[in-house]
C-alpha positions, 0 to 999 in steps of 0.5 A, a space after each residue: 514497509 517504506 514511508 514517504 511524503 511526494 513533495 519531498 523527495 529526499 524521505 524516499 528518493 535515494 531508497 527507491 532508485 528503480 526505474 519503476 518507483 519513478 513510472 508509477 509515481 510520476 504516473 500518480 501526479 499525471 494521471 490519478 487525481 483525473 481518473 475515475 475510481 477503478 482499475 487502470 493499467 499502466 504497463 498491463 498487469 505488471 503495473 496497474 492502479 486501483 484508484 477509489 474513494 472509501 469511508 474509514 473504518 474502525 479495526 475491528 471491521 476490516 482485516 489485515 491483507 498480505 499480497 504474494 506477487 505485488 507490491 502495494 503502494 498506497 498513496 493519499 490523494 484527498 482525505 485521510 487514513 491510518 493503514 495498520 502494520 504487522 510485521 512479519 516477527 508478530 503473527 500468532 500463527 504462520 504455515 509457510 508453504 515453499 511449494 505452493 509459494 503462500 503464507 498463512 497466519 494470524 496477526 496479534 493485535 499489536 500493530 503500528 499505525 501509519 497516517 497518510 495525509 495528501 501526497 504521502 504513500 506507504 510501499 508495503 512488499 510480499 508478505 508484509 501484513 498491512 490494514 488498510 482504510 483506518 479511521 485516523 481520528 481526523 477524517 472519515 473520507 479517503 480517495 486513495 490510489 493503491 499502484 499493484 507493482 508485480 515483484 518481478 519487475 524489481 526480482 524480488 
């Protein structure tokens, strides 16, 4: 997981060097604010946004998500939220299928908590369990865009 604040570069702008952190960033100031809730493509299915405005929830109504072909990046654009983090060294159970390429498991409670107020993201990557659309203890409301980046367009 990556934290970051898009009006100020320097707490992720040597990290994300790729091309494709700066086309799905630029995108997000271009292009998200404007946009209906949704799915929209930016390079077909390798980079695509989910654009949408939810209510907060308490941990205990909602789940930890792990992707296996993308990349997350989830980005604040009015509102707030807590998105809750596990890292991969705490589930309490895990089946690593190398064939079928998946991993299952079971996240303890213990998790860290990532605030997300306007114009900060979070990348979360393959396999990292994250919980998003947590009450933050501020607001009840987030309008979010979370851009699905495949793995391969940076061969992870």
């Amino acid at each position: 997981m990556l934290y970051g604040q898009y009006n100020k570069p320097h707490t992720y702008n040597k990290l994300l060097t790729h091309p494709v952190w700066e086309t799905a960033l630029s995108w997000i100031q271009a292009h998200a604010i404007n946009l209906p809730d949704g799915e929209h493509e930016i390079q077909n299915l390798d980079i695509y946004a989910n654009i949408m405005s939810v209510t907060t929830l308490k941990p205990e109504d909602t789940f930890f998500e792990v992707h296996e072909e993308y990349i997350d990046i989830h980005y604040c654009l009015s509102g707030g939220e807590a998105i809750g983090y596990a890292p991969i060294g705490e589930p309490t159970e895990k089946e690593l299928n190398k064939e079928k390429d998946y991993q299952l498991f079971l996240p303890t409670e213990k998790m860290s908590l990532c605030i997300l107020q306007p114009h900060n993201f979070a990348v979360f990557f393959p396999t990292e369990p994250h919980m998003p659309k947590l009450q933050n203890g501020m607001d009840t409301t987030v309008k979010k865009v979370v851009i699905k980046i495949k793995k391969s367009m940076l061969e992870i």
